[in-house]
C-alpha positions in Angstrom: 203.9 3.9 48.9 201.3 5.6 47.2 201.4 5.6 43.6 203.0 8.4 41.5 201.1 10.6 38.9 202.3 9.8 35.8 204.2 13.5 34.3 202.3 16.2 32.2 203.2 17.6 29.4 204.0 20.8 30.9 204.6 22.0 34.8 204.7 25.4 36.3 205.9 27.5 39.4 206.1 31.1 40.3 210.3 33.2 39.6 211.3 35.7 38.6 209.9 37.9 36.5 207.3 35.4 36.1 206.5 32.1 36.1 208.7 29.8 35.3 206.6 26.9 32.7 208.7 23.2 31.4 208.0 20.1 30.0 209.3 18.0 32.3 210.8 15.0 30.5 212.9 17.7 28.7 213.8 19.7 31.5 217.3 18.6 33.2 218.6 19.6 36.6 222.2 21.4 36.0 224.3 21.1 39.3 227.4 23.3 39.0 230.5 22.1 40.5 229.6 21.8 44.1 233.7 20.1 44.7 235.5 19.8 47.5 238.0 22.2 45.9 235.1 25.0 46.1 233.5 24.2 49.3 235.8 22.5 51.5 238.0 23.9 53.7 241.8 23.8 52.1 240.7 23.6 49.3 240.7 26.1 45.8 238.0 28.4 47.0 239.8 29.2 50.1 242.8 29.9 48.5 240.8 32.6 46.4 240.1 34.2 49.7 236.7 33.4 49.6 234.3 32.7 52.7 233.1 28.7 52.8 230.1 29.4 54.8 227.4 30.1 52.3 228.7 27.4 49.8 229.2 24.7 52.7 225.0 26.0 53.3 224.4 25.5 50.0 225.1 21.7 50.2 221.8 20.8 51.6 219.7 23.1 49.7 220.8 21.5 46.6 220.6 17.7 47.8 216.8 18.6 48.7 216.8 19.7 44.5 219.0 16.7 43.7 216.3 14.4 45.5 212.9 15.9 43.7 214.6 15.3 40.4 215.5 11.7 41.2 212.4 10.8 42.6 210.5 12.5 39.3 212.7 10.5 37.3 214.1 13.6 35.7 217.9 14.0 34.0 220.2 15.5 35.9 223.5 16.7 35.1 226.8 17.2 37.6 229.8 19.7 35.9 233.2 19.9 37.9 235.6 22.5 36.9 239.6 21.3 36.4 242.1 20.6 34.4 244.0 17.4 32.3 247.1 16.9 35.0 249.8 18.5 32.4 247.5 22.0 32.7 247.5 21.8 28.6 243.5 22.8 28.7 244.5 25.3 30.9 245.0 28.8 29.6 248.3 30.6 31.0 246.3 34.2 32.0 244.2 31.1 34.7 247.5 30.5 36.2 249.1 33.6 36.0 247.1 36.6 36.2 246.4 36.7 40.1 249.1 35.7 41.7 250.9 38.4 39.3 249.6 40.9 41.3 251.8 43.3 42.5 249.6 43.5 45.8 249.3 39.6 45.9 249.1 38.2 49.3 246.8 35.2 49.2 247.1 33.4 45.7 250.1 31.4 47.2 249.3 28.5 45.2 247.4 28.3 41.9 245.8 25.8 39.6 247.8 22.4 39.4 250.0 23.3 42.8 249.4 20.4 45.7 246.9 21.3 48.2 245.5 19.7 51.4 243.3 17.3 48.7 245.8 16.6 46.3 246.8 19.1 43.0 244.3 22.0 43.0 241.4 22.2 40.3 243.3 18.8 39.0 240.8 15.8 37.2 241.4 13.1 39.2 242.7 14.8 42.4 240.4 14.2 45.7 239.6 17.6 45.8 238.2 18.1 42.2 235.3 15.6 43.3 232.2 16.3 44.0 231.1 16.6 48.0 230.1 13.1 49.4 226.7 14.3 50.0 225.8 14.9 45.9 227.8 12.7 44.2 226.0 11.4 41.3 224.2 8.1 40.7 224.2 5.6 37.8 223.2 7.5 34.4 223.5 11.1 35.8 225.8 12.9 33.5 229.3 14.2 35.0 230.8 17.0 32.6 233.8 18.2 33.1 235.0 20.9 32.1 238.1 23.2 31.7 236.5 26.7 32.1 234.3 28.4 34.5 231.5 28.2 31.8 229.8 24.6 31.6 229.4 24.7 27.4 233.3 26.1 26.8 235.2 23.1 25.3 233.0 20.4 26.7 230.1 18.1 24.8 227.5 19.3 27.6 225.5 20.6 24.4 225.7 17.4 22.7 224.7 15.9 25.6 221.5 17.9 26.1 220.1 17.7 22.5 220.9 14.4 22.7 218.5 13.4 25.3 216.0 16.1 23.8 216.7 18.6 26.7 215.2 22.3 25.9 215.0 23.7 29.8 217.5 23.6 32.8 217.0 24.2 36.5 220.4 25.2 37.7 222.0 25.3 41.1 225.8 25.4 42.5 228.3 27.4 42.9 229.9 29.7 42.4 227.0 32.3 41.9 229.3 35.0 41.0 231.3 33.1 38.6 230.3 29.3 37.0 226.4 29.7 38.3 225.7 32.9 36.1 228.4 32.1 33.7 227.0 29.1 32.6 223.4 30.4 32.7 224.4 32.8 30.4 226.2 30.2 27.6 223.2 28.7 27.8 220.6 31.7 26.9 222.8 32.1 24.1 222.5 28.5 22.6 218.4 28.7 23.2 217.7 26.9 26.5 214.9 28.5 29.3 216.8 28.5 32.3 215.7 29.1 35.7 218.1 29.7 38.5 217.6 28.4 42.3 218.1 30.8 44.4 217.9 29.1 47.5 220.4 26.2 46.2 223.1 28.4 44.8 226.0 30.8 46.6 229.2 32.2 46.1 232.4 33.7 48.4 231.2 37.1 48.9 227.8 37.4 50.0 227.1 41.2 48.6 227.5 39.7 45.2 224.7 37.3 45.1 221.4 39.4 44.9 223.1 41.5 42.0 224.0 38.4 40.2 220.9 36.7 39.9 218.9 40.6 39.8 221.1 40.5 36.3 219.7 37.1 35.3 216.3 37.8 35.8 216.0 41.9 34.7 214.3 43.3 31.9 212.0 41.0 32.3 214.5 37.8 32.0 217.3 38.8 29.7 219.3 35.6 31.0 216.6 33.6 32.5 214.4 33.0 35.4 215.3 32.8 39.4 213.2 30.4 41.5 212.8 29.2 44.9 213.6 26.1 46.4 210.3 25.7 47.8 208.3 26.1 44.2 210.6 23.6 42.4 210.5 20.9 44.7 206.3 21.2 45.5 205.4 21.0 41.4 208.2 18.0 41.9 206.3 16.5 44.8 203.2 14.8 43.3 205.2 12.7 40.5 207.8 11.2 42.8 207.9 7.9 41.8 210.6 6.3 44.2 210.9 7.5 47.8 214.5 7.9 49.3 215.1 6.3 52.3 216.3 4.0 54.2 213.6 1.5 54.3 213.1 1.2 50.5 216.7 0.0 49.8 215.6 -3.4 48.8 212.4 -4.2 46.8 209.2 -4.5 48.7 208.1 -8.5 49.7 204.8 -7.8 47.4 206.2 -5.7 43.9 203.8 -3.9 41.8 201.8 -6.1 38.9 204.2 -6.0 35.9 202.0 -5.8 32.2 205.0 -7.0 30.3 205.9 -4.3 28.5 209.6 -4.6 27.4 210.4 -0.6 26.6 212.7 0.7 28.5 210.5 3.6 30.4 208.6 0.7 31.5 210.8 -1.5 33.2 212.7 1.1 34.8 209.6 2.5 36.8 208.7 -1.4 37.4 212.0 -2.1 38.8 212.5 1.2 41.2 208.9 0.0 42.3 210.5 -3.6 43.5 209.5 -5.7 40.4 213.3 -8.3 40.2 214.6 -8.8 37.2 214.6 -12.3 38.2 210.7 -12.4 37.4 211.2 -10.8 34.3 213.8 -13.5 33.0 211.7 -15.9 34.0 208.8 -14.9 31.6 211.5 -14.2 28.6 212.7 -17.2 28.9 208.9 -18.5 28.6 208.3 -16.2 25.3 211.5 -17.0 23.4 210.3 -20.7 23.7 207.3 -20.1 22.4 208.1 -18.1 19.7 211.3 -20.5 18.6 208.3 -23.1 18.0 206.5 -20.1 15.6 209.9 -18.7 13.9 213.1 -21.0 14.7 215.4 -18.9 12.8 216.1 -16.0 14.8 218.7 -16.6 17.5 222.5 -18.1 16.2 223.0 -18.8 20.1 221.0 -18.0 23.0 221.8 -17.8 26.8 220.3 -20.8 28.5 217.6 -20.1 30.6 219.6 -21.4 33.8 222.3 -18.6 32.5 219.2 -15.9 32.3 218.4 -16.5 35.9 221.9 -16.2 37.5 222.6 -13.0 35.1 219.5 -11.9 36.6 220.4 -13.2 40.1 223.8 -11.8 39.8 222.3 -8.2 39.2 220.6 -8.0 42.1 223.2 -8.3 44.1 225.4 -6.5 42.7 222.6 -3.2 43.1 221.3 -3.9 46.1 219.9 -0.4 46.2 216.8 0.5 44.0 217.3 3.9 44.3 220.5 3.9 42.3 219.6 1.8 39.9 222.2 1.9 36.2 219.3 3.1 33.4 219.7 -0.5 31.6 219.6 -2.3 35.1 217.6 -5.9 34.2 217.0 -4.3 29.8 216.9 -7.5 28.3 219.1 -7.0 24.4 220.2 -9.7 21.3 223.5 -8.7 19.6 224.1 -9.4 15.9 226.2 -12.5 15.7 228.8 -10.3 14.0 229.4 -8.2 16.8 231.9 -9.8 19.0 231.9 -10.9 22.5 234.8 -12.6 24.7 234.5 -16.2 24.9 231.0 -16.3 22.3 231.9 -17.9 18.8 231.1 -14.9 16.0 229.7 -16.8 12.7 228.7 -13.5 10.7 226.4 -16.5 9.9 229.5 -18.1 7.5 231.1 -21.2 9.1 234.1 -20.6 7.3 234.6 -17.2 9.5 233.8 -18.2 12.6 235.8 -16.9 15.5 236.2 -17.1 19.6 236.9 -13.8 20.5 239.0 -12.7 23.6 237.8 -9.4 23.8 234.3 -7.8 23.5 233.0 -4.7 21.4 233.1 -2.2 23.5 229.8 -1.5 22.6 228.6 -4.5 24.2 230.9 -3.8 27.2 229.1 -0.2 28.1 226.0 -1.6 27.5 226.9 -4.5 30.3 228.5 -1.9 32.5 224.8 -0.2 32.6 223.0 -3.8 33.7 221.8 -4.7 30.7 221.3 -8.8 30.3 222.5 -9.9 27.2 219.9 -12.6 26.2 221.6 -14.1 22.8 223.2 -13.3 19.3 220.8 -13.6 16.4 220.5 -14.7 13.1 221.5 -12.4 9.8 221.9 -12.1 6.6 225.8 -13.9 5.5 228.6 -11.7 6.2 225.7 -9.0 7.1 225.2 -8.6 3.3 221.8 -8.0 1.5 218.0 -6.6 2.9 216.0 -9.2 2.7 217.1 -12.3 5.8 217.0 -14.8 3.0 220.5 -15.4 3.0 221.6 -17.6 5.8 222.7 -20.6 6.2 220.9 -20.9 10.1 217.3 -20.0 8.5 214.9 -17.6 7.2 213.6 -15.3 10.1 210.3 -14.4 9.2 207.9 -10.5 9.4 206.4 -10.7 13.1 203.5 -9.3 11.2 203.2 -12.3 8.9 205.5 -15.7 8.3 204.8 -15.2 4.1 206.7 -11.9 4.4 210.8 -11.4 4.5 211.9 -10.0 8.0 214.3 -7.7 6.4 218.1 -7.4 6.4 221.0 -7.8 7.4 219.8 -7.4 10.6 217.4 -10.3 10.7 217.2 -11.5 13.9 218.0 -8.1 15.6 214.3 -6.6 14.8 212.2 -9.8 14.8 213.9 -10.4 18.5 212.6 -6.8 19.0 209.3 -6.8 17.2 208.2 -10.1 19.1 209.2 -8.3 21.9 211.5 -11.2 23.2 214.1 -8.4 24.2 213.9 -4.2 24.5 216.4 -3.9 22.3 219.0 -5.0 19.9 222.8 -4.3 18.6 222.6 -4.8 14.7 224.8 -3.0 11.9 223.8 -1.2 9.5 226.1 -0.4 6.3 223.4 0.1 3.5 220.3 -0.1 5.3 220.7 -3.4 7.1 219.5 -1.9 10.4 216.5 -0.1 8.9 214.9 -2.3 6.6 214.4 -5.0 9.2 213.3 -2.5 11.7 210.7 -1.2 9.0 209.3 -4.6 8.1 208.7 -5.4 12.0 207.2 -2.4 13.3 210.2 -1.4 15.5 212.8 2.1 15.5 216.0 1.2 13.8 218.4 3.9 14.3 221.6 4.6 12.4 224.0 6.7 14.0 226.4 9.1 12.5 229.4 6.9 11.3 232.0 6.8 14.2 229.9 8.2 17.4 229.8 4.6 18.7 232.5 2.2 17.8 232.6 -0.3 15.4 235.2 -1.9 17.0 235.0 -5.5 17.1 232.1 -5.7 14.4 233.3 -7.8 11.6 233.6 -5.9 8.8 231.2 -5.5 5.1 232.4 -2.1 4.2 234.6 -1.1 6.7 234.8 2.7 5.5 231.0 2.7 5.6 229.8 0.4 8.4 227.6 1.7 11.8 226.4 -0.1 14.7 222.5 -0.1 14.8 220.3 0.5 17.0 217.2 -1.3 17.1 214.5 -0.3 19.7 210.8 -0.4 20.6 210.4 3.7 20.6 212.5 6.6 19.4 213.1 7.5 23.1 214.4 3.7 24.1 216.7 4.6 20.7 217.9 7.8 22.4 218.9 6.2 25.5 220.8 3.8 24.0 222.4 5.9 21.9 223.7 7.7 25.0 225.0 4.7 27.1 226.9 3.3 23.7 227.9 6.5 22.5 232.1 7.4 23.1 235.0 8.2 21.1 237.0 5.1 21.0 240.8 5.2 19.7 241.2 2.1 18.6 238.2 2.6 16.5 240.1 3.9 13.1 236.9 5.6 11.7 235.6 7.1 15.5 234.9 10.6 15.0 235.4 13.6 17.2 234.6 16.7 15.3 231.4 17.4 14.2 229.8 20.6 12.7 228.4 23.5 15.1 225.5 22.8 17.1 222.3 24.1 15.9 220.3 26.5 18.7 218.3 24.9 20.9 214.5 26.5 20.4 212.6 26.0 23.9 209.8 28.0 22.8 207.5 29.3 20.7 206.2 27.8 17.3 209.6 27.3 16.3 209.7 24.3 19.3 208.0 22.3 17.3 208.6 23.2 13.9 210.8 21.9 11.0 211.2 21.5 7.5 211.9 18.5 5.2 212.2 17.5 2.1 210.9 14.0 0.1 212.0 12.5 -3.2 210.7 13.6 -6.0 207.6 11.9 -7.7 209.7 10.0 -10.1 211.6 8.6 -7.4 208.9 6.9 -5.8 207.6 5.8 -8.5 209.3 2.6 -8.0 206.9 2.1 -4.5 204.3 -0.2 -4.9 200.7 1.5 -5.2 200.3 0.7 -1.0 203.4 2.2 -0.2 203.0 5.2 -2.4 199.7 6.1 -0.5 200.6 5.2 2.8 204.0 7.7 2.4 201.3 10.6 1.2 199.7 9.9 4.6 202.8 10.1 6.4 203.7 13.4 4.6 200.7 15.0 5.3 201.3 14.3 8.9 204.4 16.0 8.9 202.6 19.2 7.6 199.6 18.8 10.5 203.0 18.7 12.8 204.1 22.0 11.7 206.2 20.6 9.3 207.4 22.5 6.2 207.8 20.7 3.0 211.1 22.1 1.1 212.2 21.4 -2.5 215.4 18.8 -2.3 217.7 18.1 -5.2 217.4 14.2 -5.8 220.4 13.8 -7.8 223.6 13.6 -5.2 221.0 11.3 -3.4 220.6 8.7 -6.1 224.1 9.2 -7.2 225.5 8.3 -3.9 223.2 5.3 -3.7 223.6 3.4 -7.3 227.2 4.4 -6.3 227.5 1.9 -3.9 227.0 -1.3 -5.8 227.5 0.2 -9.5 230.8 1.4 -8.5 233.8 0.2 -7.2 232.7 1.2 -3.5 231.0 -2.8 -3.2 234.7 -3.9 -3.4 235.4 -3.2 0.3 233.4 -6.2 0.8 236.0 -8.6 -0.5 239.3 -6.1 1.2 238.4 -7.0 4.5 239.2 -10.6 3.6 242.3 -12.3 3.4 244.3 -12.7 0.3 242.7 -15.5 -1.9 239.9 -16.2 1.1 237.0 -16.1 -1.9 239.1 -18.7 -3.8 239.7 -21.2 -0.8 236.2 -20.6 0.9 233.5 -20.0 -1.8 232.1 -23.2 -1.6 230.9 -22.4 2.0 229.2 -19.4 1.0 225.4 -18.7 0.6 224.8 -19.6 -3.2 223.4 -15.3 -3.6 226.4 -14.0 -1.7 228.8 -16.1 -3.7 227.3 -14.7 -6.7 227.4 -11.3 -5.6 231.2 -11.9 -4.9 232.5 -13.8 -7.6 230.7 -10.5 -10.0 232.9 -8.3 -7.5 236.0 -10.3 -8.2 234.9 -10.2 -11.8 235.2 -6.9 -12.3 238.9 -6.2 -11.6 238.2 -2.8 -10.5 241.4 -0.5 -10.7 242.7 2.1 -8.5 242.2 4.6 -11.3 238.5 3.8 -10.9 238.5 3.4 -7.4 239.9 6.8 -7.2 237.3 8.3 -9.5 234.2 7.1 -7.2 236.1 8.3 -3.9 236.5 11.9 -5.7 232.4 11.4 -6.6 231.6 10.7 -3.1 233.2 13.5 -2.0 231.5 15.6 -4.6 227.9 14.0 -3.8 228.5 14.3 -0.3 229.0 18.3 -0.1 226.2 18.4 -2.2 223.6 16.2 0.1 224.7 18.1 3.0 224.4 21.2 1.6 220.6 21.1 1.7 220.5 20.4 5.5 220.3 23.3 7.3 223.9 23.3 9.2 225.5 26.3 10.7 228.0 27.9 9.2 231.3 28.1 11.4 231.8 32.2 11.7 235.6 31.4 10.5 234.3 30.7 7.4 232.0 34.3 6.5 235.2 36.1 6.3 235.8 33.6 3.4 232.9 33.5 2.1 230.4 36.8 2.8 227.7 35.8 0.1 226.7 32.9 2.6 225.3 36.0 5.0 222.7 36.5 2.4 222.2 33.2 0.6 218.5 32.8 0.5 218.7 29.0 -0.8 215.9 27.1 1.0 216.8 24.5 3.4 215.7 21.2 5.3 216.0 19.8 8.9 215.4 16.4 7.8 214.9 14.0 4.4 211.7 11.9 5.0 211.5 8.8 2.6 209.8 5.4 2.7 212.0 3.3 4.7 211.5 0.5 1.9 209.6 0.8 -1.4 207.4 -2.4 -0.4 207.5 -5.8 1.2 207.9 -8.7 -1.1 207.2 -12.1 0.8 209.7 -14.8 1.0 209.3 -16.3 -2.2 209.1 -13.2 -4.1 212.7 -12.4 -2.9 213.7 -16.7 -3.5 212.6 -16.5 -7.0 214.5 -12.8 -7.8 217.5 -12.7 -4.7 219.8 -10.1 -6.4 216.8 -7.6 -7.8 214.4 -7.7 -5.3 217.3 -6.5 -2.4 218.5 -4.2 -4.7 215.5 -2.4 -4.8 215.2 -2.4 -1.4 218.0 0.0 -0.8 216.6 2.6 -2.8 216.3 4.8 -0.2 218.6 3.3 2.2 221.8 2.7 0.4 222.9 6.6 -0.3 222.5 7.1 3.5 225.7 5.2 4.8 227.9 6.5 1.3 226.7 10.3 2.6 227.4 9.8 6.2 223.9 10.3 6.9 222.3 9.7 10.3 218.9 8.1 9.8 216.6 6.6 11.9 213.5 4.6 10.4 210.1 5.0 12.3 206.8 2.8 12.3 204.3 5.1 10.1 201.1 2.5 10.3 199.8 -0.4 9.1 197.6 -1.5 6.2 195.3 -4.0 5.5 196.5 -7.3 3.5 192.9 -7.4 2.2 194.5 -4.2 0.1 197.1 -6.4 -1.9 196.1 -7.2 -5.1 197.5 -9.1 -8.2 200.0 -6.9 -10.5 201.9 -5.4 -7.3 205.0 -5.8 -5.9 203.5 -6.9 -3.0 202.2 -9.9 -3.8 203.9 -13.4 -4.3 205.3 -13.2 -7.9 205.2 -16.7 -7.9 201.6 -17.4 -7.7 200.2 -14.0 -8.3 197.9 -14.5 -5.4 196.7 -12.8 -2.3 199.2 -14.3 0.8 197.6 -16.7 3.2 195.5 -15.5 6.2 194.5 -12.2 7.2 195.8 -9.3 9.2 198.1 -6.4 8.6 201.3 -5.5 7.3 203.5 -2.4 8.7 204.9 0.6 6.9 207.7 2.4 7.9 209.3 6.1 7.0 213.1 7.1 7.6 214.0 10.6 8.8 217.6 11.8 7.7 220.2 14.2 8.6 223.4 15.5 8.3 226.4 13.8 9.8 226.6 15.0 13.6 222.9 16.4 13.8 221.5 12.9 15.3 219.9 15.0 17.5 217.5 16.6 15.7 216.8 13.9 13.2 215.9 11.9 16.2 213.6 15.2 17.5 211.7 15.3 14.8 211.0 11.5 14.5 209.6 11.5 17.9 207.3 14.5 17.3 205.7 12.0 14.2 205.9 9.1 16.2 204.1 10.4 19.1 201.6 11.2 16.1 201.3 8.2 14.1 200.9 6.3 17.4 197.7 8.7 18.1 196.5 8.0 14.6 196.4 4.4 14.2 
């Protein structure tokens, strides 16, 4: 096939009332509950009285749409309207109203009666399926939802901000009703919409040109209405996977493969033929190379035999490249104190180790996608300190440099990553264990809001404050990620489901692009060495060439909430997680730093009374951090609360701080264990107590030619400049309120993108 052009920034075609302009890689396709129950014959629709022939047409107009998108590569998202079987989502006036009619002669039967396809408008009936001819593929998003507007009671705007969406192209039925409805929702929470005119029809034909007149009038109150024709010939030239017949297995001659490990990558490589046979093959090759350079980062790894028949075994069981799982043949590590069936779990401390019978279920979804898991790595003892100097299976070392500390607790996980052995990695991250690593090897470590992805099956540090990490090549591989591990899990006893209201989506304008922050305070960063100082005044100033507004913070709930942790009675968890009068029977086995850390916990004798008094503080320091980010405001509470109309206090989107204050080398942190790691959650450790989602982001490199005697930088042992030459990275972290991942992870891509331009 002829090759694809690779996707603008921004794509146009002629609507109504004028043309119709997206970026394409945040446009999704919204296909409105094309069911059985709407378009077959028997099904809910007819029961409403409603004529099938338009939406029974509308079928192939909208697989013709379904197609462009998937041969762009584009998201696309599927809603079906129903209800849980015992109606309880279901509001009485839905099953009443009509067929109270005095003049009722066709609404015989009504939502949850059985129809010719099982219980009408019911989840899991035949009938409240999509048609054969659209039903979705591997990674295409199915919402359902409970009323005839996609956004009412569902996570479809979650969803979209999640995977950076600011423009939909809708279809579906019914135009009347769920179409417009829905278009309408979503004017209000900020997207550009652009109905298809061509793919989209209702019951009653004489309502159609009205409805989508309404969308588009006044020069596009609601949105835009487009052709079929215009979407799918802007489409046409960035196909990048032709459907049909022939291409259902991979070419006998695949495209050159450069190597690249990120997740955009290997996707296109593998819809264009490339097996993920091949690429095992040259993993395996890498991760023997590199053991012989650093042979401290894997606990266990799949043999390469293993590899091939994972690989082997994925082929077969997707056959078809043009429905391809998004993590089909991602190569990932796991933390080996995140569980999977049959695997020993060390938590690198013999004296824990484990078989497991059942997996995290955050390794399971990740499976279920295709991903190949290719080994569990190396961390810091019972994932506790920064630095990877505390294991009994080694000391990884900085891909950068092998005189530098890898970071920690998650060790292994971002050196497997930065070496680019796998495209990602599952760490933890509980006080910055997931983003210290990642900033010392030049790789995304991403911390989630506690609870959106289970910690099932993760062996405990601080229960009440412990979050699955993601650790990733980009910000956008994060992202995905994030979505394929992300579910509320009820087994999980700290998995969340509520979260504040969702900021608006802004699609347009300066305001698409624009954001404020905040950064510590001068004092604050004072205790950065002189590199890391300059290098975050660099990254700053990028922010503000982005668009970025700087805001005044209040440091003090920040740096309470941090010293907190450790000064406090909060480091105590560590030890409740054990069994009674473990540290007693097993302290001999420990890693001589973390017995010390213990036995001073132990020490301490904390009492409820205190334990109490830092819960009450966290509390306190919490409604204070997240007070500064700029969250809605639930409408219940301006009847409470009427000044907040007018409050005038300035606000930020995101808190921007170095990820680290510097990067002592290995015997820098061997000489000073406890003081060094301390200081290395400076602006990491309040994250976790706050319920904080962060994600740290490379921000350049500089020079080891700039480290000089009298930093922190350099060896404190012999004062000296480290061996060799090269560079060293630096890293910032973006925060945000609990529940607003996605824009902390917006804004991080917009510097990203930057920074990668800059260096």
């Amino acid at each position: 096939m002829d090759s694809a052009k690779s996707l603008p920034l921004s794509l146009s075609f002629d609507a109504r009332p004028y043309a119709f302009n997206f970026p394409p890689r945040q446009c999704a396709l919204l296909v409105i509950d094309m069911q059985r129950d709407f378009i077959c014959p028997g099904g809910f629709g007819e029961i409403q009285g409603g004529n099938l022939d338009a939406v029974e047409a509308s079928i192939a107009p909208t697989k013709e749409l379904l197609d462009a998108f998937r041969q762009a590569g584009l998201t696309v998202f599927h809603t079906r309207e129903g209800h849980v079987p015992d109606l309880s989502d279901c509001p009485s006036s839905k099953l009443i109203r009509q067929a109270a009619s005095p003049v009722n002669s066709q609404h015989l039967k009504v939502i949850g009666d059985v129809g010719e396809m099982g219980r009408l408008l019911v989840r899991g009936s035949y009938g409240h399926d999509l048609v054969d001819e659209l039903q979705p593929l591997p990674g295409e998003v199915v919402v359902d939802k409970p009323g005839k507007g996609a956004f009412w009671n569902t996570d479809l705007m979650h969803k979209l901000k999640a995977r950076n969406i600011t423009h939909l192209i809708v279809c579906g039925v019914t135009t009347e009703c769920c179409f417009s409805t829905t278009i309408r929702e979503a004017n209000d929470r900020g997207f550009e919409c652009c109905g298809v005119a061509d793919a989209t029809a209702g019951y009653n034909a004489s309502f159609k040109a009205p409805t989508l007149d309404m969308i588009s009038w006044s020069e596009g109150l609601f949105g835009f209405i487009g052709s079929l024709k215009s979407v799918v010939e802007v489409l046409r030239p960035y196909s990048n996977l032709p459907l049909n017949k022939d291409t259902m297995t991979p070419p006998q001659t695949p495209q050159a493969w450069d190597g690249s490990l990120d997740i955009s990558s290997l996707q296109t490589s593998y819809r264009a033929g490339l097996s993920p046979v091949t690429v095992m093959e040259t993993l395996s090759e890498r991760i023997e190379t590199y053991q012989k350079k650093d042979p401290a980062v894997w606990i266990q790894l799949v043999s390469k035999d293993q590899l091939q028949q994972s690989a082997t075994d994925l082929v077969k069981r997707f056959p078809d490249r043009n429905s391809l799982p998004p993590l089909y043949g991602i190569p990932f590590s796991v933390k080996d104190s995140i569980d999977i069936a049959g695997l020993p779990t060390t938590t690198a401390c013999p004296a824990l180790t484990h078989v497991p019978s059942r997996s995290a279920p955050v390794y399971e979804r990740l499976m279920e996608q295709g991903a190949i898991f290719v080994g569990k790595t190396n961390l810091d003892q019972l994932a506790t300190g920064l630095t990877g100097c505390r294991s009994p299976y080694g000391i990884p070392r900085s891909v950068y440099h092998p005189d530098y500390i890898s970071g920690g607790s998650s060790s292994g996980n971002c050196v497997s990553v930065g070496a680019a052995l796998v495209s990602f990695s599952l760490g933890t991250d509980t006080a910055g264990s997931g983003r210290v690593p990642s900033g010392f090897n030049g790789v995304v470590g991403y911390k989630p809001t506690r609870g959106i992805i289970s910690a099932r099956g993760v062996t405990p540090a601080c229960l009440s404050l412990d979050c699955v990490a993601l650790i990733a090549q980009t910000v956008s591989d994060a992202r995905t990620i994030w979505q394929m591990c992300e579910g509320y899990d009820e087994e999980d006893r700290y998995a969340r489901m509520a979260f504040p209201p969702e900021k608006p989506v802004h699609a347009l304008g300066a305001r698409a692009k624009s954001f404020s922050f905040g950064i510590p305070p001068v004092e604050a960063l004072s205790v950065c060495s002189p590199i890391y100082r300059r290098k975050f005044t660099e990254a700053v100033k990028l922010l503000q060439s982005l668009g970025g507004t700087l805001q005044p913070v209040d440091w003090a709930p920040f740096d309470c909430a941090g010293r907190l942790l450790y000064d406090g009675t909060l480091v105590s968890e560590r030890l409740a997680s054990l069994p009674d009068g473990w540290l007693d029977k097993n302290k001999d086995y420990l890693h001589p730093v973390i017995r010390k850390i213990f036995e001073a916990v132990d020490a301490r004798q904390s009492t409820a009374v205190e334990a109490y008094r830092d819960m009450q503080a966290k509390a306190l320091y919490t409604r204070q951090a997240t007070s500064q980010f700029g969250c809605p405001i639930p409408s219940s509470s301006l009847s409470y609360s009427p000044n907040l109309l007018t409050t005038s206090k300035p606000t930020i989107d995101v808190l921007v701080v170095p990820t680290a204050p510097t990067h002592p080398s290995v015997d820098a942190v061997l000489a000073d264990p406890i003081a060094l790691n301390s200081l290395l959650g400076t602006f990491t450790h309040f994250g976790n107590v706050l319920d904080l989602s962060a994600v740290a982001v490379p921000a350049g490199h500089y020079s080891m030619e700039e480290l000089v005697p009298g930093t922190a930088d350099v060896d404190s042992k012999t004062r000296d400049r480290p061996k060799g030459a090269g560079e060293l990275p630096f890293s910032v972290t973006f925060l945000g309120a609990g529940g607003t991942d996605a824009e902390v992870l917006r804004v991080a891509e917009l510097f990203e993108s930057a920074a990668v331009k800059s260096m």
